[in-house]
Z-matrix of the N, CA and C atoms (Angstrom, degrees):
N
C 1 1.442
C 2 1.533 1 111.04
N 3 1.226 2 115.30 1 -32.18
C 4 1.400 3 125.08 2 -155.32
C 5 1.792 4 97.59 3 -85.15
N 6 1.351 5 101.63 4 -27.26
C 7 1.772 6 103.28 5 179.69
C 8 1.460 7 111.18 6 -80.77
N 9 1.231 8 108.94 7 -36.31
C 10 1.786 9 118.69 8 -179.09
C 11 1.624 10 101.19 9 -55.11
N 12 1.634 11 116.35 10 -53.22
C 13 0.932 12 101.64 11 -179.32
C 14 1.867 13 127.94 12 -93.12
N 15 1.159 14 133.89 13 0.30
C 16 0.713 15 154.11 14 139.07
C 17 1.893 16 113.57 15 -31.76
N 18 1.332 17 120.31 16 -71.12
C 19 1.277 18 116.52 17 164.23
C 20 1.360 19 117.58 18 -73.55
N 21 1.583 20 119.71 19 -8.42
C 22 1.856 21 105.38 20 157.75
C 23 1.320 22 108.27 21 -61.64
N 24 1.517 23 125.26 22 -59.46
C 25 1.478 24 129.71 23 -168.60
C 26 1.520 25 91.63 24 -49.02
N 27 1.263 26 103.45 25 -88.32
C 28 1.698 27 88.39 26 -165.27
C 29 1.410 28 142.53 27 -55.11
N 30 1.237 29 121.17 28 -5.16
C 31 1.596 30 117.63 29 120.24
C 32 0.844 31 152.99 30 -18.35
N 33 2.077 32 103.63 31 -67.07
C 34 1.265 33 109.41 32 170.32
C 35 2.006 34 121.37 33 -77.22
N 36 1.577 35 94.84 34 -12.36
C 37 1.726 36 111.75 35 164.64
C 38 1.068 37 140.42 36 -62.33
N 39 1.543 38 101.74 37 -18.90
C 40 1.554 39 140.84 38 -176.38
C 41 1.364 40 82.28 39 -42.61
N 42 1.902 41 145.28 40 156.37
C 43 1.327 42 142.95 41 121.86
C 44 1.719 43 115.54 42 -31.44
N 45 1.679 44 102.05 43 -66.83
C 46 1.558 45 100.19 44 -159.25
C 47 1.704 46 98.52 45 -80.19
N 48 1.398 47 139.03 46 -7.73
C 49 1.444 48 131.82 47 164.49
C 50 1.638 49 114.93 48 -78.02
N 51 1.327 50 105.03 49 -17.47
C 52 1.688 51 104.59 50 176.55
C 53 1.228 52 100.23 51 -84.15
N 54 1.209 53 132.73 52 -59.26
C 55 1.653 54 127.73 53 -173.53
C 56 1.418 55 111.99 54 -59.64
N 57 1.085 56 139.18 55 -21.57
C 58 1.672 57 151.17 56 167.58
C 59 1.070 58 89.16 57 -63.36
N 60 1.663 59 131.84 58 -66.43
C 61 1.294 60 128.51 59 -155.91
C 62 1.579 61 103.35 60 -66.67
N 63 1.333 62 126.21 61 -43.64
C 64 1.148 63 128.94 62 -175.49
C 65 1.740 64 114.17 63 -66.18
N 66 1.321 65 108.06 64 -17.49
C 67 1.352 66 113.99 65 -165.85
C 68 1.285 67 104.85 66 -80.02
N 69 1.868 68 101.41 67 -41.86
C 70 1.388 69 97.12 68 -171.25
C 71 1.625 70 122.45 69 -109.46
N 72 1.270 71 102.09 70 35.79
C 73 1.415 72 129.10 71 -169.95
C 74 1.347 73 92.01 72 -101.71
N 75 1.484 74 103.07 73 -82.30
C 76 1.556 75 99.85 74 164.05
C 77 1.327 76 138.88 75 -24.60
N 78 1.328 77 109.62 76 -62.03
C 79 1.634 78 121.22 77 -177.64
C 80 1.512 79 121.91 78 -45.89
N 81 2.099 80 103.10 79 -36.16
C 82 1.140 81 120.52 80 173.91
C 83 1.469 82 121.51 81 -87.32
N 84 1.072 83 126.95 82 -25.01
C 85 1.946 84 133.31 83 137.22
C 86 1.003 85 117.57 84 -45.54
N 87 1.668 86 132.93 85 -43.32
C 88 1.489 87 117.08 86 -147.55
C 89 1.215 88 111.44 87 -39.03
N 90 1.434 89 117.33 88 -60.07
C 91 1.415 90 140.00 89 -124.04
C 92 1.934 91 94.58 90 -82.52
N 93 1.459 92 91.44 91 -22.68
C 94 2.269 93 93.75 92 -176.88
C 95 1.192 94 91.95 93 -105.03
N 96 1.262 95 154.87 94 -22.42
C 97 1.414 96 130.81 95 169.29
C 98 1.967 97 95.57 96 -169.91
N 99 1.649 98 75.84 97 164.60
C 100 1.562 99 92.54 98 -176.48
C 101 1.443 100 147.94 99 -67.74
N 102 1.499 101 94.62 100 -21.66
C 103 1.534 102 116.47 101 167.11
C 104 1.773 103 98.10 102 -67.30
N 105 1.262 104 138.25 103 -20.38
C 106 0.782 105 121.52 104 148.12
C 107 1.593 106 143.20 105 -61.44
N 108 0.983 107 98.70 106 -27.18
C 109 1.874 108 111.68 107 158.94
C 110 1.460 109 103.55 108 -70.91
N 111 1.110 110 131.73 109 -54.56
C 112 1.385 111 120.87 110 177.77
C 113 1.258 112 131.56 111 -59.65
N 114 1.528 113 90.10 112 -22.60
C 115 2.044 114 90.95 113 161.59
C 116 0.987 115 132.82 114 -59.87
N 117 1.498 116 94.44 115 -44.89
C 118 1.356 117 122.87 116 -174.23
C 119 1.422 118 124.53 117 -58.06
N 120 1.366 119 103.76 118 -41.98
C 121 1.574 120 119.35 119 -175.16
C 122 1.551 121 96.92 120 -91.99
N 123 1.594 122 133.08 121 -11.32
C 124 1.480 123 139.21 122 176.85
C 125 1.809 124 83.52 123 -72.26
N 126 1.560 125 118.61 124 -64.78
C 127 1.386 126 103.76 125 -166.38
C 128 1.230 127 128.51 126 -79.73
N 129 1.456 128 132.67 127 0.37
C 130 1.520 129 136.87 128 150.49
C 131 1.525 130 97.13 129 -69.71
N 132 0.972 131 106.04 130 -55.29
C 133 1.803 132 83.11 131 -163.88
C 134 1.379 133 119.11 132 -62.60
N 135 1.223 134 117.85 133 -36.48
C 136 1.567 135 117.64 134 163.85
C 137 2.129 136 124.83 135 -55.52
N 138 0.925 137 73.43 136 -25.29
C 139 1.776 138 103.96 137 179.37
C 140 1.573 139 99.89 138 -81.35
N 141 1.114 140 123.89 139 -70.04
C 142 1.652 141 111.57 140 176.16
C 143 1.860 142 104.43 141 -55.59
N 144 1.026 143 133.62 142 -22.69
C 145 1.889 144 130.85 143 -141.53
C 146 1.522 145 65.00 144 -99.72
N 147 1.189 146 139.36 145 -57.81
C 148 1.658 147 122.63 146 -166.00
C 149 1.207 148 113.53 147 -68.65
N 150 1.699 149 124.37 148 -34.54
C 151 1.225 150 124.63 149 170.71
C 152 1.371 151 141.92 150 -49.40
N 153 1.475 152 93.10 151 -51.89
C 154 1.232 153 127.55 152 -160.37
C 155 1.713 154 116.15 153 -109.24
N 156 1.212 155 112.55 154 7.31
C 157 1.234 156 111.47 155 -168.41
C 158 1.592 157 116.86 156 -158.47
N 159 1.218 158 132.33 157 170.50
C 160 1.293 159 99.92 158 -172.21
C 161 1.134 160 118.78 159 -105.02
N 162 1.701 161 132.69 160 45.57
C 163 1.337 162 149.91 161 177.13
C 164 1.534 163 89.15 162 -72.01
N 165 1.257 164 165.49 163 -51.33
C 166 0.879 165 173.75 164 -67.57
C 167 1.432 166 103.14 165 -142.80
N 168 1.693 167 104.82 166 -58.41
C 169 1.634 168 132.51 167 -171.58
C 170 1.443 169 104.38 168 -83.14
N 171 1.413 170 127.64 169 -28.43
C 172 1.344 171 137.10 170 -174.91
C 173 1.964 172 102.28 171 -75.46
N 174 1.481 173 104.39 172 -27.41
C 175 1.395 174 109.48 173 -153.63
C 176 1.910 175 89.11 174 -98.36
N 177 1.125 176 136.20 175 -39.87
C 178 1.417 177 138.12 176 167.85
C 179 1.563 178 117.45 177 -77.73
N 180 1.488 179 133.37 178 6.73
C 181 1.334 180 134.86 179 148.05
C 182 1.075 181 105.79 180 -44.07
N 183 1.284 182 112.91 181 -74.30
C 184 2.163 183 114.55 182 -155.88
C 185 2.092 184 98.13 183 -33.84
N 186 1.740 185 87.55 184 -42.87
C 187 1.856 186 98.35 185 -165.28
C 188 1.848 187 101.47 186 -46.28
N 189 1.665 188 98.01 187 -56.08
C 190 1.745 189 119.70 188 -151.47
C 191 2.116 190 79.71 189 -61.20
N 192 0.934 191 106.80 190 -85.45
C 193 1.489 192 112.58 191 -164.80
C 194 1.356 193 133.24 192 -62.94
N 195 1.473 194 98.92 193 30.63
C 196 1.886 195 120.65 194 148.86
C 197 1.493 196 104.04 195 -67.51
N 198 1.092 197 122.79 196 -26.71
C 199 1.667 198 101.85 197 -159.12
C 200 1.591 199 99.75 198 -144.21
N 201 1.322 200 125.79 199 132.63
C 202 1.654 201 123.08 200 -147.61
C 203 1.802 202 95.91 201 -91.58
N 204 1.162 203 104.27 202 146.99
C 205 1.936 204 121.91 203 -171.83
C 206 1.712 205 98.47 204 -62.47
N 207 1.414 206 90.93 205 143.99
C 208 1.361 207 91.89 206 -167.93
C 209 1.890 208 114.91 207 -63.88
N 210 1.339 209 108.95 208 -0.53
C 211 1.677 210 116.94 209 -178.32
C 212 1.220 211 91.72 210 -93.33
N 213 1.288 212 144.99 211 -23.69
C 214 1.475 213 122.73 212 151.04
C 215 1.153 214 133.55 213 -77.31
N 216 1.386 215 132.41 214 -9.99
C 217 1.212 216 113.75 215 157.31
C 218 1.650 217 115.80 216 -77.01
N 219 1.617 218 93.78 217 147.72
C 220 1.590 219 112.63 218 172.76
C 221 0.988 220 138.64 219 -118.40
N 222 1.882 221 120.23 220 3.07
C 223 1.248 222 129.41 221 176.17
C 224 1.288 223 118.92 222 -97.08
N 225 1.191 224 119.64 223 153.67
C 226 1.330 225 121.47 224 -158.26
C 227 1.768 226 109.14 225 -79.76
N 228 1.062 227 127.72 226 151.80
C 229 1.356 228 111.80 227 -173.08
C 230 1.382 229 121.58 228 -91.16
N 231 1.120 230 93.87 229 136.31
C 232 1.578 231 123.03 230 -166.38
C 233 1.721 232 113.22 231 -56.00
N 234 1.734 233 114.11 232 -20.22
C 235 1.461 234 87.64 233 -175.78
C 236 1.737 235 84.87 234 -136.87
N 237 1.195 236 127.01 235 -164.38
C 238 1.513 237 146.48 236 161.71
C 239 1.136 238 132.78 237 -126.07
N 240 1.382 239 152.38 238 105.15
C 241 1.046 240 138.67 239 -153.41
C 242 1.958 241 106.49 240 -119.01
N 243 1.253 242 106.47 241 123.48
C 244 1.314 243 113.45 242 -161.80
C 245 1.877 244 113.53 243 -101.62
N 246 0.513 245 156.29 244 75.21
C 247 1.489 246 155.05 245 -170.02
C 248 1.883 247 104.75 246 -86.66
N 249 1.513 248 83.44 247 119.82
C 250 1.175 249 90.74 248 -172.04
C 251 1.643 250 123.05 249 -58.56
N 252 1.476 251 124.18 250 -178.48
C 253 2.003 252 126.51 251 -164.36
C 254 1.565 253 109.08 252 63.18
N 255 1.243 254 113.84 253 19.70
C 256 1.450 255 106.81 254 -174.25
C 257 1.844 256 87.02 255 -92.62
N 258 1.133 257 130.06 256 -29.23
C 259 1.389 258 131.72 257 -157.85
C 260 1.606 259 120.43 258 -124.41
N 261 1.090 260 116.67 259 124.57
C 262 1.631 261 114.97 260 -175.00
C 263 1.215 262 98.07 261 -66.53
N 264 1.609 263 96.23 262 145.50
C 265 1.272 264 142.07 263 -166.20
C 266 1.891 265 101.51 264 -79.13
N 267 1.304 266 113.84 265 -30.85
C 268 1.526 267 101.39 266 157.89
C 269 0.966 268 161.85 267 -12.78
N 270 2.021 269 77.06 268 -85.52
C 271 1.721 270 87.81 269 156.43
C 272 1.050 271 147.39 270 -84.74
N 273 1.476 272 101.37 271 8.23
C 274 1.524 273 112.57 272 167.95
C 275 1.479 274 106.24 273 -84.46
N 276 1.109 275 126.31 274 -29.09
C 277 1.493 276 131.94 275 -165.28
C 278 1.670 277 83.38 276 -86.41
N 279 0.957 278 139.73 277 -54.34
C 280 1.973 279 137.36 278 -167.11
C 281 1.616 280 81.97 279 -54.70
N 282 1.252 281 125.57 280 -39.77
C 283 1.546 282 120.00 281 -159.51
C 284 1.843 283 105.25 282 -65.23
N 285 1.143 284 96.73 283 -42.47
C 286 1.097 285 116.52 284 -134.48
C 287 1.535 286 162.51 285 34.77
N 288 1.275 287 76.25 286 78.01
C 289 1.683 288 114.13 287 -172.68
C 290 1.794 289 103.35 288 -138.92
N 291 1.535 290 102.02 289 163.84
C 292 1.749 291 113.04 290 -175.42
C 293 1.352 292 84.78 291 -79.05
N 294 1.438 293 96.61 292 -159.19
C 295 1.573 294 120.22 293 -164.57
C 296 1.440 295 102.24 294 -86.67
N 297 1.358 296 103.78 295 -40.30
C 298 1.649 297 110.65 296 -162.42
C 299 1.668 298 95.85 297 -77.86
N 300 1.138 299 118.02 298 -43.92
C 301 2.084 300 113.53 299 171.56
C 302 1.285 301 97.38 300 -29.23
N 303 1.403 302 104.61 301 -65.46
C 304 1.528 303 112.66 302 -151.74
C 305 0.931 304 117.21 303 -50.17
N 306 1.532 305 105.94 304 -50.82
C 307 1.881 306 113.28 305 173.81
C 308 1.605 307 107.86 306 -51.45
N 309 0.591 308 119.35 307 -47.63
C 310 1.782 309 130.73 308 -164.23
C 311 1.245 310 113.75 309 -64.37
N 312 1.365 311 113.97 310 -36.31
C 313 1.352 312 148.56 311 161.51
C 314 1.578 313 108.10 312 -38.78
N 315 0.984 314 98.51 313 -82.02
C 316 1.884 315 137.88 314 174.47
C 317 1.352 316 97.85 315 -49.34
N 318 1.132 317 127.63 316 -55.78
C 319 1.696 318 111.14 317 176.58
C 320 1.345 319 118.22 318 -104.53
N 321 1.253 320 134.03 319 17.53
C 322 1.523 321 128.99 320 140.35
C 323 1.750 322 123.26 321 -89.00
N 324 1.713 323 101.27 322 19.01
C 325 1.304 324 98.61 323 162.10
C 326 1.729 325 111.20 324 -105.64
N 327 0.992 326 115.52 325 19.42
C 328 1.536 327 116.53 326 159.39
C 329 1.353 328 109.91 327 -112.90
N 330 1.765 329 96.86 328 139.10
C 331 1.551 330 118.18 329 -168.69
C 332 1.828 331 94.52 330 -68.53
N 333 1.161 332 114.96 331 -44.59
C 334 1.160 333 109.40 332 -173.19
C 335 1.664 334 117.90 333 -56.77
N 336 1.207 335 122.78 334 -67.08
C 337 1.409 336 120.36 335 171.08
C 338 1.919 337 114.35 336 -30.57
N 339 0.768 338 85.55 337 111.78
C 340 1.758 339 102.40 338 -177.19
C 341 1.787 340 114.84 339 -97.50
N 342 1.470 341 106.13 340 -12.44
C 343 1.432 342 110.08 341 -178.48
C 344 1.409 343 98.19 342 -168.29
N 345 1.675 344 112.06 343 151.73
C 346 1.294 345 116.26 344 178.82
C 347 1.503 346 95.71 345 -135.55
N 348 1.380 347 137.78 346 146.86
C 349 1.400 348 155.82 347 -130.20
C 350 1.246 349 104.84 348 -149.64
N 351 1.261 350 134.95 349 87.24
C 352 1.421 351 142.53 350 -176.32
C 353 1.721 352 103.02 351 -96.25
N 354 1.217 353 113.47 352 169.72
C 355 1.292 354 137.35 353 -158.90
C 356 1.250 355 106.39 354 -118.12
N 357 1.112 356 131.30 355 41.58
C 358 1.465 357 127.46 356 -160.24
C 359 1.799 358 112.70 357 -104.11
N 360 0.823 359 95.39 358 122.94
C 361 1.929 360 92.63 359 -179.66
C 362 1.917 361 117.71 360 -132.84
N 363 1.493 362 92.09 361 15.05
C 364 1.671 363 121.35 362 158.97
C 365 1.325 364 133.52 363 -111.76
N 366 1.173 365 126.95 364 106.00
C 367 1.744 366 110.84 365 -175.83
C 368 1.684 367 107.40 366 -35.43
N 369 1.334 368 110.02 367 -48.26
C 370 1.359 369 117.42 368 -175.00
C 371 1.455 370 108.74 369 -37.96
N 372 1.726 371 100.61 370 -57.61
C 373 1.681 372 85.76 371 -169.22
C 374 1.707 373 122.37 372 -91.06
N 375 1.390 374 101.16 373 12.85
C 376 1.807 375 109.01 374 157.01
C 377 1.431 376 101.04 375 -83.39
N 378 1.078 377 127.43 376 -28.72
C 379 1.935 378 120.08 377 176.33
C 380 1.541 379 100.71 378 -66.44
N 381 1.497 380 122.53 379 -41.52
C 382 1.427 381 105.46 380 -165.18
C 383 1.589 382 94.90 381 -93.65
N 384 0.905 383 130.91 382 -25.06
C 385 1.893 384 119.66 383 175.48
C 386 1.764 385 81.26 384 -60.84
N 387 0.795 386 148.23 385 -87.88
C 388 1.365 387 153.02 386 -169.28
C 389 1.302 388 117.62 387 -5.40
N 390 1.689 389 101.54 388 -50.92
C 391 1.716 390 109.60 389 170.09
C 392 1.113 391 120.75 390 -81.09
N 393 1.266 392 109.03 391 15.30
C 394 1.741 393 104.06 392 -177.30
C 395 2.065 394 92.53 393 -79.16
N 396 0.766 395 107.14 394 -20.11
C 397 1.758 396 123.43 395 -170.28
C 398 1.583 397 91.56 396 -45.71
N 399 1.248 398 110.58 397 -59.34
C 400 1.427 399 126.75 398 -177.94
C 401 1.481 400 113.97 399 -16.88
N 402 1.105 401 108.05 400 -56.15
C 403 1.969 402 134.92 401 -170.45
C 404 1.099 403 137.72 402 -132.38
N 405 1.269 404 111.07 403 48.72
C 406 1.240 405 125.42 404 162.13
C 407 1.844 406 134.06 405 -37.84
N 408 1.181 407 99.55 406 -18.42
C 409 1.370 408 119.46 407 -158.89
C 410 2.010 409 99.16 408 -90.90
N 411 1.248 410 111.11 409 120.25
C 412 0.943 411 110.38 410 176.10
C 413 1.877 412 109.26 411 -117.61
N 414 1.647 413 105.16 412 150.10
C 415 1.660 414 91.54 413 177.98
C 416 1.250 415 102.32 414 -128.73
N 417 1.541 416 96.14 415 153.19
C 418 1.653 417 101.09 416 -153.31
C 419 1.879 418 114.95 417 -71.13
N 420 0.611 419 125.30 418 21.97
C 421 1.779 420 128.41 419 143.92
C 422 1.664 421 115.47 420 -84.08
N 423 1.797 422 99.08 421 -29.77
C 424 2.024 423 67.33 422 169.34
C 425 1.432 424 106.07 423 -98.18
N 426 1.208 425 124.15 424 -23.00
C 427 1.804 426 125.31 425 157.34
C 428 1.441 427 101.86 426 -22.03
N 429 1.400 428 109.33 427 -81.87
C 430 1.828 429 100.28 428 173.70
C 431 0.879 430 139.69 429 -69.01
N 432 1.239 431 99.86 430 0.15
C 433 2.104 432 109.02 431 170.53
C 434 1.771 433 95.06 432 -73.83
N 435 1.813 434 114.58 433 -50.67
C 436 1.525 435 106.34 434 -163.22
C 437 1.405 436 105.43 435 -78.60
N 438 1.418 437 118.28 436 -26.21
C 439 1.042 438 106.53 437 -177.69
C 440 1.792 439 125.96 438 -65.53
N 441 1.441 440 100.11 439 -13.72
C 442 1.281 441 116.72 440 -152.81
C 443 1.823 442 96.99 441 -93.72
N 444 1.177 443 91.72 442 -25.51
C 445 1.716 444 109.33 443 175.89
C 446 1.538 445 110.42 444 -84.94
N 447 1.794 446 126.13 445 -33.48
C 448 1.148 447 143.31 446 -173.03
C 449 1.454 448 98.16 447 -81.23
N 450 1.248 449 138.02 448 -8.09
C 451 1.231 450 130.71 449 -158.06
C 452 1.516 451 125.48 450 40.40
C-alpha cells in the first residue's frame, strides 16, 4: 500500500504534474468561484516558468550531477568489451583456434582485465572458450594484423 501511494505523491510532486493539476483544477472551478481563476493562472504560470525558462534545467541538476561528465573522468577503463566480426577469421584459422579463442586470447593478454564474460549457453562452447587457454601467445604480425583491423 505504502508504494502505491508513495508513487501517487510523487507524481502528483512532479513540478510539471502539479502545475497541470493546478491548471486544470482551476479551469474546471473558474466558472463557480474565483479561487478557481487563481489556480488556474497559479498553474499557467508555473507551466510557462518550466517552459520557458530555465527553472526547469535548475530543477534536473541534482539528477545530471550524480555521476561525473565523461571529460572528467581520467582513468583508464577498467574492462573491454569485444563483440564478435570485428576480426578476420584468418587469423584465427592460421592460429588455429575459432574466432571466439582468439578473442579470449586477445583479451587475457592485458594485466588489467581480471575476467572475461563469454556467452555460452552450451557445455560445448564453455569447452571451446576453455581451449582458447591453449594459446595465449600472440606474434607480433598478427598483433598488427588485429590491431590494424581494431583501428
Amino acid at each position: 500500500m505504502f508504494f502505491i501511494v508513495s508513487k501517487l505523491f510523487w507524481y502528483l510532486a512532479a513540478p510539471l504534474h502539479f502545475s497541470l493539476i493546478c491548471l486544470g483544477a482551476g479551469l474546471a472551478a473558474a466558472s463557480r468561484w474565483s479561487l478557481g481563476m487563481r489556480l488556474a493562472i497559479f498553474g499557467a504560470t508555473l507551466l510557462a516558468l518550466m517552459s520557458f525558462s530555465p527553472l526547469g534545467s535548475l530543477l534536473l541538476r541534482p539528477l545530471e550531477d550524480r555521476f561525473p561528465r565523461q571529460s572528467e573522468i581520467r582513468t583508464p577503463p577498467k574492462g573491454i568489451i569485444v563483440l564478435g566480426g570485428a576480426v578476420d577469421e584468418r587469423i584465427a584459422r592460421a592460429r588455429g583456434q575459432t574466432l571466439a579463442q582468439m578473442a579470449l586470447a586477445w583479451l587475457l593478454r592485458f594485466p588489467e582485465i581480471t575476467s572475461a564474460l563469454i556467452g555460452a549457453s552450451k557445455v560445448s562452447q564453455v569447452e571451446e572458450n576453455v581451449a582458447a587457454l591453449s594459446n595465449l601467445e600472440f606474434s607480433a604480425e598478427e598483433l598488427k594484423r588485429i590491431d590494424g583491423i581494431l583501428g
